[in-house]
C-alpha positions as CSV (number, residue, x, y, z in Angstrom):
1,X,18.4,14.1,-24.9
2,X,18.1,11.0,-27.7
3,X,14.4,9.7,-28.6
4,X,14.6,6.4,-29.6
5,X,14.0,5.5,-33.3
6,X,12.6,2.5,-34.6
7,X,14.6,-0.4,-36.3
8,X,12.4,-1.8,-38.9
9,X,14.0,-4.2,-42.2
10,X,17.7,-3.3,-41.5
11,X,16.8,0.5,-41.0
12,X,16.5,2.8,-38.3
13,X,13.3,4.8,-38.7
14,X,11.6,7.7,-37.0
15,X,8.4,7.1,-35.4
16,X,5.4,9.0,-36.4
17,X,3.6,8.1,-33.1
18,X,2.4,11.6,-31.1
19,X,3.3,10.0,-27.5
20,X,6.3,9.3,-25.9
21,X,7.6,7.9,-22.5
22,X,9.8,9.6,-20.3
23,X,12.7,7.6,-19.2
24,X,14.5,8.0,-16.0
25,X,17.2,7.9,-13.9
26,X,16.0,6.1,-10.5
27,X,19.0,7.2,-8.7
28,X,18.8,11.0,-9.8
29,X,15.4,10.8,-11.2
30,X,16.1,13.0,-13.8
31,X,15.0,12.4,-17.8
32,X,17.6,10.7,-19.7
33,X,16.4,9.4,-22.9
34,X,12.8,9.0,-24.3
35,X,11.0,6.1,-26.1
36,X,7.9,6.6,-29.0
37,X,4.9,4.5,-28.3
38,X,5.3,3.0,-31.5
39,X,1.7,3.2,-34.0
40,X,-0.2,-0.1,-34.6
41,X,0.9,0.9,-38.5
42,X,4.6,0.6,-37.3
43,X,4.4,-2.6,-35.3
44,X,2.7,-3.9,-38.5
45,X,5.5,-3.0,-40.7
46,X,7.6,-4.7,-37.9
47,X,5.9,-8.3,-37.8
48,X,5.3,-8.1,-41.9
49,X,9.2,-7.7,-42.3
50,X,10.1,-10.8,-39.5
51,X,7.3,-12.6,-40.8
52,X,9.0,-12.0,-44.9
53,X,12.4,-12.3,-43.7
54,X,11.6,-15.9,-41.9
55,X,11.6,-18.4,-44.7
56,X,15.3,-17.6,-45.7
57,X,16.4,-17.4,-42.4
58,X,15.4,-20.6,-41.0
59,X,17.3,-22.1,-44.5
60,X,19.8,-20.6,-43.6
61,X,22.8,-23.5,-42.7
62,X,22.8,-24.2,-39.0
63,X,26.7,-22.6,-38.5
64,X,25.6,-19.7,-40.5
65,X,23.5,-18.4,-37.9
66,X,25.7,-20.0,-35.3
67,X,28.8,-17.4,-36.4
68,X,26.5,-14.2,-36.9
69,X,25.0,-15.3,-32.4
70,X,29.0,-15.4,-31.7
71,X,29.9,-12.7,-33.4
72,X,26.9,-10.4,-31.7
73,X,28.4,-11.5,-28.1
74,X,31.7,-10.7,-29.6
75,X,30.8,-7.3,-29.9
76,X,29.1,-6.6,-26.8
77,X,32.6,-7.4,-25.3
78,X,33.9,-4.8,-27.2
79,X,31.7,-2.5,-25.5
80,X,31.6,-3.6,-22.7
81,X,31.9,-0.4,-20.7
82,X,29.2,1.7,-22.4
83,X,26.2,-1.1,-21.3
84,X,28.0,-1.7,-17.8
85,X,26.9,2.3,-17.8
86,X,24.1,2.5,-19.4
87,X,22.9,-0.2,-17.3
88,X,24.1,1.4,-14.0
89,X,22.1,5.3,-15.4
90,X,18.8,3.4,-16.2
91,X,18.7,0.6,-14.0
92,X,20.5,1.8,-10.7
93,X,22.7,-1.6,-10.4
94,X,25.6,-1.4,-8.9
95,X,28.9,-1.7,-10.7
96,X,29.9,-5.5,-9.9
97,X,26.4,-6.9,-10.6
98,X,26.2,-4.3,-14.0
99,X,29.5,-5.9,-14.8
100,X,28.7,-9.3,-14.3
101,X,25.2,-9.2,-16.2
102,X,27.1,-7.9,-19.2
103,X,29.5,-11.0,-18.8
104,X,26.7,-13.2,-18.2
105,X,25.4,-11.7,-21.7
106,X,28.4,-11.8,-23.7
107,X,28.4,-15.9,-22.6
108,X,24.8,-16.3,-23.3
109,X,25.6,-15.4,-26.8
110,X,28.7,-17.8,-27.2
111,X,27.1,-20.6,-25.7
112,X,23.8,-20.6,-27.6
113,X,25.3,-20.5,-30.5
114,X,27.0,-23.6,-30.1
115,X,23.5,-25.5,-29.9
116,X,23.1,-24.5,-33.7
117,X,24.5,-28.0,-34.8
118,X,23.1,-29.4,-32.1
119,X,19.5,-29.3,-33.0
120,X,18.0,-33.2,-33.6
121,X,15.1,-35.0,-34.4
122,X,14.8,-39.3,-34.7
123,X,14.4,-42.2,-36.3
124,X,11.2,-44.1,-34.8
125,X,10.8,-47.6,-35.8
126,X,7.5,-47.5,-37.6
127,X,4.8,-50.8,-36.9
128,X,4.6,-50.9,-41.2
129,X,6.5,-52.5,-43.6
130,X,9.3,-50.2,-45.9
131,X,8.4,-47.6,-43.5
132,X,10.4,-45.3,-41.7
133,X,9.4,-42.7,-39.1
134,X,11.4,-39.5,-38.5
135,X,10.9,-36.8,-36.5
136,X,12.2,-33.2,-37.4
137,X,12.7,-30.0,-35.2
138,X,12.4,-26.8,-37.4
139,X,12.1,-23.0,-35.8
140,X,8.7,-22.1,-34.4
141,X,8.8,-18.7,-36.6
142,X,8.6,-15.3,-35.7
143,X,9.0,-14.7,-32.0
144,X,8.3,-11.5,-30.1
145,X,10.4,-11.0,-27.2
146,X,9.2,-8.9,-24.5
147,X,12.3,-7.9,-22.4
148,X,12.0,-6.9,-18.6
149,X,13.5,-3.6,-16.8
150,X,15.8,-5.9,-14.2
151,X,17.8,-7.3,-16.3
152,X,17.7,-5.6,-19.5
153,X,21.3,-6.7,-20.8
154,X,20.8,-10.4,-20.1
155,X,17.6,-11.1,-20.7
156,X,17.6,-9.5,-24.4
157,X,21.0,-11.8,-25.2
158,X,18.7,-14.9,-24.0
159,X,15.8,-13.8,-26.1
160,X,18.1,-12.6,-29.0
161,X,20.6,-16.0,-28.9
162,X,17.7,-18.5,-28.6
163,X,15.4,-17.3,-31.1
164,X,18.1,-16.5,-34.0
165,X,20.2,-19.8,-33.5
166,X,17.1,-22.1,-33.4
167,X,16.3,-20.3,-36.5
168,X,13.6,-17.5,-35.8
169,X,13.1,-13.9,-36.8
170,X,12.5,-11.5,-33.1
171,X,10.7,-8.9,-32.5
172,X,12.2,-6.7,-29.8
173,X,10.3,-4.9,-27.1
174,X,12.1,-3.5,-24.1
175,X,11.1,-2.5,-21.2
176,X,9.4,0.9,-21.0
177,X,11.7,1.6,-17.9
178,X,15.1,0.4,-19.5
179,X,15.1,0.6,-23.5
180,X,18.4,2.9,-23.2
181,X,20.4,-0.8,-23.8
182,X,18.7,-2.6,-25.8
183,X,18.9,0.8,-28.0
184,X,22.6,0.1,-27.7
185,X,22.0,-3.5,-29.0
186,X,20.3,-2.1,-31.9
187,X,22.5,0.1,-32.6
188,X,25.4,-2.4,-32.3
189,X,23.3,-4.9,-34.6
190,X,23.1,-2.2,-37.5
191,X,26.7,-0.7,-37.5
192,X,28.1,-4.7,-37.5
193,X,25.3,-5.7,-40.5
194,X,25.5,-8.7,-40.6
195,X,21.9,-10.1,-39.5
196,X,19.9,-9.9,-42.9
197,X,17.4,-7.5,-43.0
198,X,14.0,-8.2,-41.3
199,X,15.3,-10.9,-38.8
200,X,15.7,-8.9,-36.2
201,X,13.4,-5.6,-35.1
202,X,13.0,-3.2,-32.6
203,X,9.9,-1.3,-31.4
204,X,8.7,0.3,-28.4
205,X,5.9,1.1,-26.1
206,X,3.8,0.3,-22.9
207,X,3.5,-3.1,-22.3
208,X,-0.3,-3.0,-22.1
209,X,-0.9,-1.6,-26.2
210,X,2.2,-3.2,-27.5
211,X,2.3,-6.2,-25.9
212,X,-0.9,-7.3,-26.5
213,X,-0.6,-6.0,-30.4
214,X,2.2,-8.5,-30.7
215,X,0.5,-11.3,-28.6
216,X,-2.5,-11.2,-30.4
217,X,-0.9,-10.6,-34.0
218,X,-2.1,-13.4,-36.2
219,X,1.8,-13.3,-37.8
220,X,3.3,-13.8,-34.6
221,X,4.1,-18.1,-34.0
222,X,5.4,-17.1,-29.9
223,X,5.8,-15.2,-27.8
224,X,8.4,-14.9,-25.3
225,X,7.9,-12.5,-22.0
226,X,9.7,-12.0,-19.2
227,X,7.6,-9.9,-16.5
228,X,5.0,-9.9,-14.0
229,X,1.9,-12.5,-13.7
230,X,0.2,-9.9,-14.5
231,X,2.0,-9.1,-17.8
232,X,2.2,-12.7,-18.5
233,X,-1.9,-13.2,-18.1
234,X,-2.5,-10.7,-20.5
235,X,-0.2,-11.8,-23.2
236,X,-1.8,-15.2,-22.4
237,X,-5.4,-13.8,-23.0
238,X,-4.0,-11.8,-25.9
239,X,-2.5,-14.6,-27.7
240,X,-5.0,-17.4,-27.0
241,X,-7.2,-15.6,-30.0
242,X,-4.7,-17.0,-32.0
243,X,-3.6,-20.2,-30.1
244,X,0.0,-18.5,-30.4
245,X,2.6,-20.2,-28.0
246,X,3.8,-18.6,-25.0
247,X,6.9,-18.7,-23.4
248,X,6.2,-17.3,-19.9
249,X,9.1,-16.7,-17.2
250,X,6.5,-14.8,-14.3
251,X,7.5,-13.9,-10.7
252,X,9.0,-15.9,-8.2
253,X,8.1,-16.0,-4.0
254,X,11.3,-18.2,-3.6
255,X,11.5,-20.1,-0.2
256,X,14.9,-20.3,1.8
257,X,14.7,-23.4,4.4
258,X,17.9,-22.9,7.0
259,X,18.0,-26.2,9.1
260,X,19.1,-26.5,12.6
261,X,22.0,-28.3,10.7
262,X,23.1,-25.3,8.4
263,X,26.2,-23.8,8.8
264,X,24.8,-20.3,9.8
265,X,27.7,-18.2,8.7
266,X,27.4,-19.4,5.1
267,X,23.3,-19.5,5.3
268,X,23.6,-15.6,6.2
269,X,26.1,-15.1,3.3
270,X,24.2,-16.4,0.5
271,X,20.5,-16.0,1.2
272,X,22.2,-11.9,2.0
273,X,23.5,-12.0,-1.6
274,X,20.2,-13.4,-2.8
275,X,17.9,-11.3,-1.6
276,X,19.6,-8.1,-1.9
277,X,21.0,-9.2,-5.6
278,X,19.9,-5.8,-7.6
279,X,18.7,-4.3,-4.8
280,X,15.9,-7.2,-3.9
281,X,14.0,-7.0,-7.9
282,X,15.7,-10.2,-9.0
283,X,12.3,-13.4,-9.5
284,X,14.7,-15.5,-8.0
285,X,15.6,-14.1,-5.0
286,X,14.4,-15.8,-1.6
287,X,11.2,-14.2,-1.0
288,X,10.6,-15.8,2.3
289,X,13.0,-17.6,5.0
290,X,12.1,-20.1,7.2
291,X,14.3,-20.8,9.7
292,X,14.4,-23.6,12.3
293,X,13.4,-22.7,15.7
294,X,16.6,-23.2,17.4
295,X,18.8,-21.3,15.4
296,X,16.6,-18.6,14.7
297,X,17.5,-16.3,16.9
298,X,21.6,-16.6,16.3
299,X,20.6,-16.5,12.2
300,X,18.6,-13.2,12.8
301,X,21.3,-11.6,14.6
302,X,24.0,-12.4,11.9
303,X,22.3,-11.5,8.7
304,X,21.0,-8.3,11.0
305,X,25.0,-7.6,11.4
306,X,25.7,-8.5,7.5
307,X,22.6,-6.1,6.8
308,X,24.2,-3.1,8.5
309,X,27.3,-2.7,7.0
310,X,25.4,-2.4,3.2
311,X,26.2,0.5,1.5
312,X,24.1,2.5,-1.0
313,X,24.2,5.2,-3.7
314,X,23.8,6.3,-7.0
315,X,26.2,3.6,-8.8
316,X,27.0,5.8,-11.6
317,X,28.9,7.7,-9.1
318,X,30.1,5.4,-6.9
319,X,31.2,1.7,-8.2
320,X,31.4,0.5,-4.5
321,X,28.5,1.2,-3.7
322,X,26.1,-2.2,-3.2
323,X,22.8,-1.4,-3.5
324,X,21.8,1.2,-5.7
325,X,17.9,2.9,-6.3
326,X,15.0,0.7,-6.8
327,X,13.7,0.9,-10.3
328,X,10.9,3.6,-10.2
329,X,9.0,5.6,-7.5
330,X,6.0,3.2,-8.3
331,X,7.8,-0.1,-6.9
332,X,9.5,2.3,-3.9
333,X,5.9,3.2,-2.7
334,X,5.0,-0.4,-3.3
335,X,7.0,-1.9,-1.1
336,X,7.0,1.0,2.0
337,X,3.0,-0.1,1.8
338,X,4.1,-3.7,2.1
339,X,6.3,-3.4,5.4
340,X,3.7,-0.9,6.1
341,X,1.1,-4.2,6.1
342,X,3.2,-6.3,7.9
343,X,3.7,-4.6,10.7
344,X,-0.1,-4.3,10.8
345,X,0.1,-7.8,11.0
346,X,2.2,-8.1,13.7
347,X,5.1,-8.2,12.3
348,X,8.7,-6.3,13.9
349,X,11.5,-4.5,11.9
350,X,14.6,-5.3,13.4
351,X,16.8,-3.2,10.5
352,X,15.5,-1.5,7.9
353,X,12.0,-0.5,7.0
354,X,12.3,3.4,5.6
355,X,14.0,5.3,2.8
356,X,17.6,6.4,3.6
357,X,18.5,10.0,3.7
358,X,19.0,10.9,0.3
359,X,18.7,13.9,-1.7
360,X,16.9,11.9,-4.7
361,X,16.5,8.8,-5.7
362,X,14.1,5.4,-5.0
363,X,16.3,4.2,-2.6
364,X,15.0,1.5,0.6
365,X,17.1,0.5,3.4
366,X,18.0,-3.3,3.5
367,X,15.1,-4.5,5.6
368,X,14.7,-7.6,8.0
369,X,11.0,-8.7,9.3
370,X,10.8,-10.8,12.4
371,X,7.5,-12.0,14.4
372,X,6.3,-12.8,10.5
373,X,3.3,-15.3,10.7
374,X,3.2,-17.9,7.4
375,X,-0.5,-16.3,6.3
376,X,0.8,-12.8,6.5
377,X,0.2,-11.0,3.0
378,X,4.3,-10.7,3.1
379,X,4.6,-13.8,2.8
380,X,2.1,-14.3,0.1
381,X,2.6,-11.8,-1.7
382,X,6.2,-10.9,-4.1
383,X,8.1,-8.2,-2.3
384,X,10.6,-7.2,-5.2
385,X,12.4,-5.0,-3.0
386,X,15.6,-5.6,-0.2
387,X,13.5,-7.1,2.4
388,X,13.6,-10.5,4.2
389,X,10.5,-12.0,6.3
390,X,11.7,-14.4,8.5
391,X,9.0,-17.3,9.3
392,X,10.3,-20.2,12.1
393,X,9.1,-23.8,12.2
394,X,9.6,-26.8,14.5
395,X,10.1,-29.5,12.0
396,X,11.3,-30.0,8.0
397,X,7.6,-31.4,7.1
398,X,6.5,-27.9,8.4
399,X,8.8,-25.6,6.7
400,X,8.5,-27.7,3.3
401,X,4.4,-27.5,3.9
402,X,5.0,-23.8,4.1
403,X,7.2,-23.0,1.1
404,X,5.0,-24.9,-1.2
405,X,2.1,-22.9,0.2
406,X,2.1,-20.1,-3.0
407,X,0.7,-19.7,-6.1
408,X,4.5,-19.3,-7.2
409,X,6.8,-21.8,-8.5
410,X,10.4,-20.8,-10.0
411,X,13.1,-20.6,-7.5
412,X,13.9,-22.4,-3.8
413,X,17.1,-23.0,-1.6
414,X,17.9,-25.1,0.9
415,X,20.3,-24.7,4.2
416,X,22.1,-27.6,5.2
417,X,24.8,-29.9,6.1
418,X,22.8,-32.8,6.1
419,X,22.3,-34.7,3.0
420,X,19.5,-36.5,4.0
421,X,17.5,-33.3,4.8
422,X,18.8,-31.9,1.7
423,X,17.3,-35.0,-0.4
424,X,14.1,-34.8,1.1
425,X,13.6,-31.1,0.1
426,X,14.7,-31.8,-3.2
427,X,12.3,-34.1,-3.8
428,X,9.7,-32.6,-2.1
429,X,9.4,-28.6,-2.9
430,X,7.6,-27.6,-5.8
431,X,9.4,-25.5,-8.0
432,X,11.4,-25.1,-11.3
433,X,15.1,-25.0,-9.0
434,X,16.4,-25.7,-6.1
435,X,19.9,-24.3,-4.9
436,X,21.5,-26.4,-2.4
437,X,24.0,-24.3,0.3
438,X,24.0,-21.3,-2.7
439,X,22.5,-18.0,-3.3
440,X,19.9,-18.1,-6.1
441,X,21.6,-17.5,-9.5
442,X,21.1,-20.0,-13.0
443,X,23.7,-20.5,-15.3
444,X,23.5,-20.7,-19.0
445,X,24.0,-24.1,-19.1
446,X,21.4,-25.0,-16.9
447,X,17.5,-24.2,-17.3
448,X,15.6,-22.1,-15.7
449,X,12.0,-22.7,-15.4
450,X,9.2,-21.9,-13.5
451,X,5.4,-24.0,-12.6
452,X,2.0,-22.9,-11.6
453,X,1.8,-19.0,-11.8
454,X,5.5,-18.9,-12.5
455,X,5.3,-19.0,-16.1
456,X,5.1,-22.0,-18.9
457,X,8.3,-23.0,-20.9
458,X,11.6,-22.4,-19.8
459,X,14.9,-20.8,-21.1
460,X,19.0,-21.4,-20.9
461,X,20.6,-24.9,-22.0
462,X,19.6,-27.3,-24.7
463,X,16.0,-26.9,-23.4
464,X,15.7,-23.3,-23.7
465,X,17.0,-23.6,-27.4
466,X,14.2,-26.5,-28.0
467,X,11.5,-23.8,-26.8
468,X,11.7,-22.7,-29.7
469,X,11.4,-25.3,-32.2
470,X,8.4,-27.5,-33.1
471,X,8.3,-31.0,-33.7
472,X,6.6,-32.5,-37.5
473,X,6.9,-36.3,-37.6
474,X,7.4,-37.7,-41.2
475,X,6.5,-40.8,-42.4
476,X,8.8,-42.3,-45.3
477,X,7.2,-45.4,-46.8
478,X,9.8,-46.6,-49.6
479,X,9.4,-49.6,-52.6
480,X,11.1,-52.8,-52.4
């Protein structure tokens, strides 16, 4: 069984920390790598050499950095196969989503790295005489990227692709769930060698000691998380000490609106594929549908029907399997106590609601919640788990009243064949995106972005790149 080193200025090093975190298999649930909780002494060493290593980077020419992003996705396509495991042993995805987040990945790395030549400032007209106003973009500095446990693979690459082609030195904190890739990466980074030493680093530990060290490091210009609101509140509090920038992508209640005008068959398709997309613990899956009162009862019944042909297992084992473990026994128990809740509140299980029969394993049956009242804590709350509430309403006003109600604010969908009703829920939900007739996934080229307790910033596209830059405005005055 491997303990993780540290990769500090170009070099793999072992950590001298006493503790270290178990890391496990939720399918099997057995130990299959373990992680150091890196010393304050090491993450020092670790922001010191990004912190050294930024001023040459950021000179650096623009292509320069641009052929060292392409060359890293590159490589991950080379190996392909060892992360599409490693992602299915520590993660529990199954093997078509596994695959695709690797793809997804390996074009994150391409397509950023086209935007190298592609960051401008301005000319302004200035209001003096022999005067001219331009406006640069230059790299924020060292970043700290705090990577996620559902989707390890893609979520580095966007930290990773970003921060390096805009220019910046990265810090690297996985998960403490899933570092077993992002090891990999490392790995991969130092065998290829050609990212100069101290641009890129790679520590580990719990989110609550190491996070907030790099948060609240006076060295550290941003940080970039990827996790709860909880996780993102304390990096908040952690780096407002130093007025540090934050780059916050939270958690998601996403609202799915199926109109009496929806065609039904493809409503139960994709908002199926959205909320059971890595086995319900995606932020942008719909959290919540509301349905229209008089197709409710023909939309339960076929996405009850599509719900009971689902097949589950340990995907290492099985690559048709589609749904795999949750994460850990922690979000398992978490979300048996919130169907638990519901029902309380009246709610009825028409499918779903209990862990399969399995040997081992954090596994929950794909669930469906009917009778589901709008104040219900279900509703409120983020599920993170294959379960659907199912909320009706009389009228569009009501159901877009109703999916604004949240503190959330990343990801919505509409059901509809009627472009009118679609343009009024565009215009009218409050969220970062809005999926028309389509399950709940960005693209690279787009941006996804969150408001209120979704997070701050955004990430993906030109926008995402620009994240991290900063803006100085020079003004030129010049002689006759």
């Amino acid at each position: 069984m491997e303990t993780h080193q540290l990769y500090i200025n170009g070099r793999f090093i072992t950590s001298q920390a006493e503790e270290t975190i178990d890391i496990l298999n939720p399918a099997t649930e057995e130990v299959i790598s373990k992680i150091p909780k890196s010393t304050e002494d090491e993450v020092n060493q670790a922001v010191d050499g990004a912190a050294a290593a930024q001023k040459e980077w950021e000179q650096t020419p623009a292509i320069e950095r641009a052929k060292i992003v392409r060359q890293l996705g590159d490589e991950l396509e080379k190996r392909k196969d060892t992360f599409v495991s490693l992602l299915q042993e520590e993660q529990g995805k199954n093997y078509e989503l596994a695959t695709g987040e690797v793809d997804m990945a390996i074009d994150f790395f391409r397509y950023t790295s086209e935007w190298a030549r592609r960051i401008e400032g301005d000319i302004v007209p200035s209001d003096r005489p022999n005067e001219n106003i331009f406006i640069y973009k230059k790299p924020i500095g060292v970043v700290a990227g705090i990577v996620p446990w559902n989707f390890p693979v893609f979520i580095l690459a966007r930290k990773v692709a970003q921060a390096l082609t805009a220019g910046c030195t990265l810090i690297l904190k996985p998960s403490q769930q899933t570092p077993n890739t992002a090891y990999e990466f490392t790995k991969m980074v130092d065998e290829l060698g050609i990212i100069p030493n101290g641009v890129y680093q790679y520590v580990t530990g719990t989110g609550s000691a190491l996070g907030n060290q790099l948060a609240s490091h006076p060295k550290v210009d941003m940080i970039s998380i990827t996790g709860s609101v909880t996780a993102g509140t304390k990096v908040m509090e952690a780096a407002a000490q130093n007025i540090t920038k934050v780059n916050l992508e939270l958690g998601g209640k996403a609202p799915a609106i199926v109109t009496a005008n929806a065609d039904l068959d493809l409503a139960v398709e994709q908002i199926k594929a959205s909320r059971l997309l890595n086995n319900g613990q995606t932020c942008t899956n719909a959290e919540r549908v509301y349905v229209h009162e008089s197709v409710a009862e023909t939309f339960t019944e076929k996405l009850k029907q599509s719900f009971e042909g689902v097949s589950y297992g340990d995907p290492a084992k099985d690559h048709n399997v589609e749904m795999g473990p949750l994460v850990s026994k922690d979000r398992l128990e978490t979300v048996e106590e919130m169907v638990a809740a519901a029902k309380e509140e009246g709610a009825n299980c028409i499918i779903g609601g209990k862990r399969p029969d399995a040997e081992s394993g954090y596994f929950y049956e794909p669930t469906i919640l009917t009778n589901v009242q709008h104040e219900s804590s279900i509703i409120k709350e983020e599920i993170f788990g294959p379960v659907v509430p199912i909320v009706t309403f009389t009228n569009l006003e009501e159901a877009i009243e109703m999916g604004n109600d949240t503190e959330y604010g990343l990801s919505s969908s509409i059901y509809t064949e009627d472009l009118n009703e679609a343009m009024k829920v565009i215009n009218e939900l409050k969220f970062g995106e809005t999926y028309v007739n389509r399950e709940n996934q960005e693209a690279v080229q787009g941006y996804h972005a969150g408001i209120r307790k979704s997070g701050l910033g955004g990430t993906d596209g030109k926008y995402g790149v620009e994240d991290f830059l900063v803006t100085q405005a020079v003004y030129m005055q010049y002689k006759k």
